[in-house]
C-alpha positions in Angstrom: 0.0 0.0 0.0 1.4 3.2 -0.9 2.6 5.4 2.0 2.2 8.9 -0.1 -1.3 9.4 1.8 -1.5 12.2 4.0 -1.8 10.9 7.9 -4.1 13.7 9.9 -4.5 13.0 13.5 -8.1 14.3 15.2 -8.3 14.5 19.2 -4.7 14.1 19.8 -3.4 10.9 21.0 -6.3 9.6 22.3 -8.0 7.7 18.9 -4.7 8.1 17.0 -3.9 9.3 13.1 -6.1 8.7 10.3 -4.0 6.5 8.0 -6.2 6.5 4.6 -8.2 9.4 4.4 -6.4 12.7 3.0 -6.8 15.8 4.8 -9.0 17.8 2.4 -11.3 14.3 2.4 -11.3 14.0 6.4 -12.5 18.1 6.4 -14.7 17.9 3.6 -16.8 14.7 5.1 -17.1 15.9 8.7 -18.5 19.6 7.1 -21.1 17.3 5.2 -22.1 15.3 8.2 -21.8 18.3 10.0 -24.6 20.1 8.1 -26.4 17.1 7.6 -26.9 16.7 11.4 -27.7 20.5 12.1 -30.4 20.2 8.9 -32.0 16.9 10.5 -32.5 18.6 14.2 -34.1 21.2 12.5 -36.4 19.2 10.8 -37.0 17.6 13.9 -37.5 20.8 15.9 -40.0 22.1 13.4 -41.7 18.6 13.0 -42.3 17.8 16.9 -42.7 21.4 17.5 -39.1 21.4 19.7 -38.0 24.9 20.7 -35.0 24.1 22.5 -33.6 22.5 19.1 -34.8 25.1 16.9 -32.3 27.7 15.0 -35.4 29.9 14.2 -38.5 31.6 16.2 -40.3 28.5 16.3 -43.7 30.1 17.9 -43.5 32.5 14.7 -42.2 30.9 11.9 -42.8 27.0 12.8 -42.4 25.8 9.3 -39.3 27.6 8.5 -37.6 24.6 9.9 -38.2 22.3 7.0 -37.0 24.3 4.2 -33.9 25.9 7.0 -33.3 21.4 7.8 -33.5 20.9 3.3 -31.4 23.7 2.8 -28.7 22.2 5.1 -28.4 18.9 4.2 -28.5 19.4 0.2 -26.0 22.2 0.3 -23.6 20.2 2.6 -24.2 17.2 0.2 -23.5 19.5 -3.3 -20.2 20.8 -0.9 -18.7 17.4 -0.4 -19.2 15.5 -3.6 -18.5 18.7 -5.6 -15.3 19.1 -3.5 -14.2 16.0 -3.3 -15.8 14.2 -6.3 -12.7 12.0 -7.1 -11.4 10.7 -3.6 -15.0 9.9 -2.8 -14.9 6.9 -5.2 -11.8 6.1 -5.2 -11.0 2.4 -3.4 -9.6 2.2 -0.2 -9.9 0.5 3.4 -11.5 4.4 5.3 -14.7 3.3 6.2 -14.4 2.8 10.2 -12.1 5.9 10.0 -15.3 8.0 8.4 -17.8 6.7 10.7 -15.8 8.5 13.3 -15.6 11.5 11.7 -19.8 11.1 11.0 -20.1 10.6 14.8 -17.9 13.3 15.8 -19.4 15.9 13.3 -22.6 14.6 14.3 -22.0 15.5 18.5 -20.5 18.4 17.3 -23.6 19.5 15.3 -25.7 18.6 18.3 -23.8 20.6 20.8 -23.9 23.5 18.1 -27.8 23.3 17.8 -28.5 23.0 22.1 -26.3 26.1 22.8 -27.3 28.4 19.2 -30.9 27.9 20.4 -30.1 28.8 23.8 -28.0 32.2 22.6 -30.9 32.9 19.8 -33.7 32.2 22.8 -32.3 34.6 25.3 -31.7 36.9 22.1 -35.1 36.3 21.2 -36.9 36.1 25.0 -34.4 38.2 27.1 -34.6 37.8 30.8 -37.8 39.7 32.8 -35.6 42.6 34.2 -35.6 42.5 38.1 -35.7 46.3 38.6 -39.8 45.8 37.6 -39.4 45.0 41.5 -37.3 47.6 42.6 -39.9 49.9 41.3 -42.0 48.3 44.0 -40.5 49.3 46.9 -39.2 47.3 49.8 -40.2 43.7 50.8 -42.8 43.2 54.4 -43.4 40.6 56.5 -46.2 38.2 55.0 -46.7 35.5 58.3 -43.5 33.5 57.5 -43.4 34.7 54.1 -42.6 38.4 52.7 -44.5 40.5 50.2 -44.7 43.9 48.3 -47.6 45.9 47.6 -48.3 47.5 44.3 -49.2 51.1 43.3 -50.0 51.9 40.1 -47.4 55.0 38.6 -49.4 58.1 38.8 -49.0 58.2 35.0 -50.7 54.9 35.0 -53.5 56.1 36.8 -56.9 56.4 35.7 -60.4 56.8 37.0 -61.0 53.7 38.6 -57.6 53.8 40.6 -59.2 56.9 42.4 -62.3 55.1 43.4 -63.7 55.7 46.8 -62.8 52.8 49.2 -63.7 50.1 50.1 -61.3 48.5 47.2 -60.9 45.3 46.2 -57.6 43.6 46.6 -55.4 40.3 45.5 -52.9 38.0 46.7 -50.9 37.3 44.1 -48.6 34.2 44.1 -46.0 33.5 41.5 -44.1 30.2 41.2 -40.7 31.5 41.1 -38.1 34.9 40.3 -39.0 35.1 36.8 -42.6 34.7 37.5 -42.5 36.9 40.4 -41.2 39.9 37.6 -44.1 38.7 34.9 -47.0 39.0 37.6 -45.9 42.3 38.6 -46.2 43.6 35.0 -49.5 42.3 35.2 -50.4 43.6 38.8 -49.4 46.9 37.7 -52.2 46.6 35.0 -54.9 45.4 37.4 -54.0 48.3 39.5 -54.4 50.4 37.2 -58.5 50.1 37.6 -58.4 50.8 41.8 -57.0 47.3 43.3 -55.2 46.9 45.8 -52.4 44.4 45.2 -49.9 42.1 47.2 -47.3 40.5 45.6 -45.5 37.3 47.4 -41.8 36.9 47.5 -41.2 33.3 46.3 -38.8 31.8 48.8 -37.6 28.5 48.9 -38.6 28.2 52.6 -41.9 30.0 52.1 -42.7 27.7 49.3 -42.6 24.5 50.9 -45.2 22.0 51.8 -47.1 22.4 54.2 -45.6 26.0 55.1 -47.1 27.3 52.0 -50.6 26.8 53.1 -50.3 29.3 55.5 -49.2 32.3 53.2 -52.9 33.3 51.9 -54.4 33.4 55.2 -51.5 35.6 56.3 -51.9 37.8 52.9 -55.7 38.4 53.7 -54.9 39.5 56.9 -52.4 42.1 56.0 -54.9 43.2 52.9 -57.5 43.3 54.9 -56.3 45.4 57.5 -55.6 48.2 55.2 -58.4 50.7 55.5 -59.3 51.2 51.8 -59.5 47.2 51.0 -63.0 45.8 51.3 -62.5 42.6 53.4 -65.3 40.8 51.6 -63.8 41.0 48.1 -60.6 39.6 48.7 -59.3 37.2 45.9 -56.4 35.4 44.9 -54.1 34.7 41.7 -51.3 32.3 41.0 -49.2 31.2 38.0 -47.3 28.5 37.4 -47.0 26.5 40.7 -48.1 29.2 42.7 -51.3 28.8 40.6 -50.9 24.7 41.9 -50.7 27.2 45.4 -53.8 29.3 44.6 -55.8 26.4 44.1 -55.1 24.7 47.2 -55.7 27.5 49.2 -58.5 29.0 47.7 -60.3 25.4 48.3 -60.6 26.1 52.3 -60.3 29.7 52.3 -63.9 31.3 53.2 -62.3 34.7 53.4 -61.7 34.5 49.8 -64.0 35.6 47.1 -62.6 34.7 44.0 -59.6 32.7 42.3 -57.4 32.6 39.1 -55.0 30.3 38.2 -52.7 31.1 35.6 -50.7 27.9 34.0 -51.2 25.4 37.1 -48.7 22.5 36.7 -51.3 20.0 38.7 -49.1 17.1 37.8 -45.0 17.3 36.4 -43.6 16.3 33.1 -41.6 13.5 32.5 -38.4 14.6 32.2 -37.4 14.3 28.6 -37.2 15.9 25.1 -40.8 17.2 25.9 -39.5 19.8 28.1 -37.4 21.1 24.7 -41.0 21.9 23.3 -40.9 25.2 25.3 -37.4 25.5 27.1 -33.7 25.5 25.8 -31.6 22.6 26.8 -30.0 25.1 30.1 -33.5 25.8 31.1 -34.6 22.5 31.1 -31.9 20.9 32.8 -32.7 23.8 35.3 -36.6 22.8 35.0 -35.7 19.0 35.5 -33.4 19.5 38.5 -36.2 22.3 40.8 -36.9 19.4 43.5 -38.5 22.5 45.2 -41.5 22.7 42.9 -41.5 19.3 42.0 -42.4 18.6 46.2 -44.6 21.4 46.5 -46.7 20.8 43.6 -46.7 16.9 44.4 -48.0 17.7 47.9 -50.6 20.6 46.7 -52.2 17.6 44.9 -53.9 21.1 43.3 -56.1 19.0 40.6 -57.9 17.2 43.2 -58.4 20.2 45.4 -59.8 22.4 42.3 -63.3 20.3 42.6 -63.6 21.9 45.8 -63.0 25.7 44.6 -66.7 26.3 44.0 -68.9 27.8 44.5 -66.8 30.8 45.0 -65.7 31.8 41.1 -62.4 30.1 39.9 -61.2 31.0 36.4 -57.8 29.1 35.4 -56.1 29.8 32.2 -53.7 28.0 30.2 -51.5 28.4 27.0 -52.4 26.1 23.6 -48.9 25.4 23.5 -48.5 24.0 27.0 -46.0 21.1 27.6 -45.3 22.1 31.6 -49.0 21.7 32.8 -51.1 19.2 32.6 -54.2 20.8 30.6 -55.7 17.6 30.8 -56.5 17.1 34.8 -59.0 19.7 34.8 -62.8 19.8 34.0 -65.1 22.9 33.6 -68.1 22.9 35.7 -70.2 25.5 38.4 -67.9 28.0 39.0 -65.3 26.5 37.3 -64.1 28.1 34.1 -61.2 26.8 31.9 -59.5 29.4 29.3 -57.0 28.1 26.6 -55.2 30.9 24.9 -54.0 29.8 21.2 -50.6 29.7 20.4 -49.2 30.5 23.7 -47.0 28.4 26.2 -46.3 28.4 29.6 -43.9 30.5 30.5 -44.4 34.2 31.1 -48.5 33.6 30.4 -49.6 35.5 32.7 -47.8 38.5 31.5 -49.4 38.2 27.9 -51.4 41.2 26.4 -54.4 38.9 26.1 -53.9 37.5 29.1 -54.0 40.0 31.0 -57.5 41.6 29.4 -58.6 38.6 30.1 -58.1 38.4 33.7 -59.0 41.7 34.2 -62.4 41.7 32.6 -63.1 38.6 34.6 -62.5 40.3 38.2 -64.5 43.1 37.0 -67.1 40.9 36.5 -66.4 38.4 40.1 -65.0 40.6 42.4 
């Protein structure tokens, strides 16, 4: 066998040289599997609807995927065998030495497409800014838990915020820091029409079973003790898990008039490529590993409580494009009312345009 072959050596020492495939071939293949990998996951993303592998705004532009995933794979095809026409074809012992290089360029395309759709989501979805709760003012005591109240900005204020008193008022209960931001937005809004507001502080002690039962009895006594808050038209708002929380709650609470849930997990995913249908590969390793709201919503057991919300009004809202909840556990009946938004997910729900008009024109209407 002739010797004149170029020897290339990939990951050092530990797999060792390449002894009969030329450089330019070695380089030309792994580009071709390369894009041929990325293509595929993004035919994949768009096909199962998976945002975490998606290279595009897959809410938006869904079927961009296929012709992006076509695109890929035939142009990284008419690369190679243009390129390398001849050495393709030409005889020679390199076939475990190429299936290498496919694997490799095929991890590599992976690890490419879990961290571009990570950048391009934050890019996309940047993080709720914190200083929404700055704006608030300082956290109070809440029982065992901590709150802030919210004020509408006197430019946000408009006839109904100067209402005479008696007011009425919500707990609100968000599942976590990001949510905490999102229901702010939207307590600022519901503000705006002369409510009286109190946000909860998620805390990882607060928000444990059973401790957590005791925050909305403690939040209706601090609302209620404000003088322009009428005592008898208290209600109570959760998303996420702290809907899971609002559920519970609002299911023994007799002090408490109404209730909307906003996105209530009731029972977990599995963990698995599911979760990639709505979060990046960071966030959902983040999402799999929150044993926190994993216990609490396990021992809220919220979708057997929610039978026992009525008769007081319960209104619980969920995305189309839900893959965190189960939309599933819940039926509508007396005083009971289900909501599916189209084409929105879980996260940030309750901080959606619609959504919001929507829960506002319901506690118009029940509180």
């Amino acid at each position: 066998m002739s010797t004149d072959v170029e020897q290339i050596s990939i990951w050092g020492d530990k797999i060792g040289p390449l002894y009969f495939v030329s450089a330019e071939l070695a380089i030309g293949y792994w580009l071709f599997a390369f894009f041929s990998a990325v293509g595929a996951l993004q035919w994949v993303a768009a096909r199962y609807h998976l945002a975490g592998l998606a290279l595009f705004d897959l809410r938006q532009h869904r079927r961009r995927g296929y012709p992006l995933g076509l695109a890929l794979v035939l142009g990284g095809t008419a690369f190679f065998f243009l390129w390398q026409w001849g050495p393709i074809f030409a005889p020679g012992p390199a076939g475990s030495e190429l299936a290498v290089l496919f694997g490799a360029s095929g991890i590599a395309a992976l690890i490419l497409t879990l961290a571009g759709s990570a950048l391009l989501g934050n890019l996309r979805h940047p993080p709720v800014k914190q200083k929404v709760l700055a704006e608030l003012g300082p956290l109070i005591p809440v029982g065992h838990a901590q709150g802030r109240w919210i004020e509408p900005l006197p430019e946000e204020q408009t006839d109904a915020a100067h209402s005479q008193a008696p007011l009425p008022a919500l707990c609100l209960l968000p599942a976590d820091r990001e949510s905490e931001v999102v229901l702010a937005v939207l307590g600022r809004r519901l503000a705006r029409e002369g409510r009286v507001l109190l946000l909860i502080h998620p805390d990882d002690n607060a928000y444990t079973f059973p401790a957590a039962l005791a925050i909305l009895p403690a939040a209706v006594s601090v609302l209620a003790r404000r003088p322009e808050v009428d005592p008898n038209r208290i209600a109570v708002l959760g998303e996420g898990a702290g809907g899971d929380l609002a559920i519970r709650s609002a299911s023994t609470a007799k002090d408490v008039r109404a209730m909307v849930a906003v996105a209530p997990i009731l029972h977990e995913p599995p963990v698995g490529l599911g979760l990639l249908h709505e979060l990046t590969f960071p966030q959902a390793i983040r999402w799999a590993r929150d044993t926190v709201r994993a216990e609490l919503v396990k021992w809220l057991d919220a979708g057997t409580y929610a039978a026992k919300v009525p008769p007081k009004p319960a209104l619980v809202i969920y995305g189309s494009e839900d893959r965190l909840a189960d939309r599933t556990a819940l039926a509508s009946g007396a005083g009971l009312e289900l909501r599916t938004v189209a084409g929105l997910g879980h996260r940030y729900l309750a901080g959606h345009p619609a959504v919001m008009s929507i829960i506002n024109d319901w506690l118009k209407e029940h509180l």
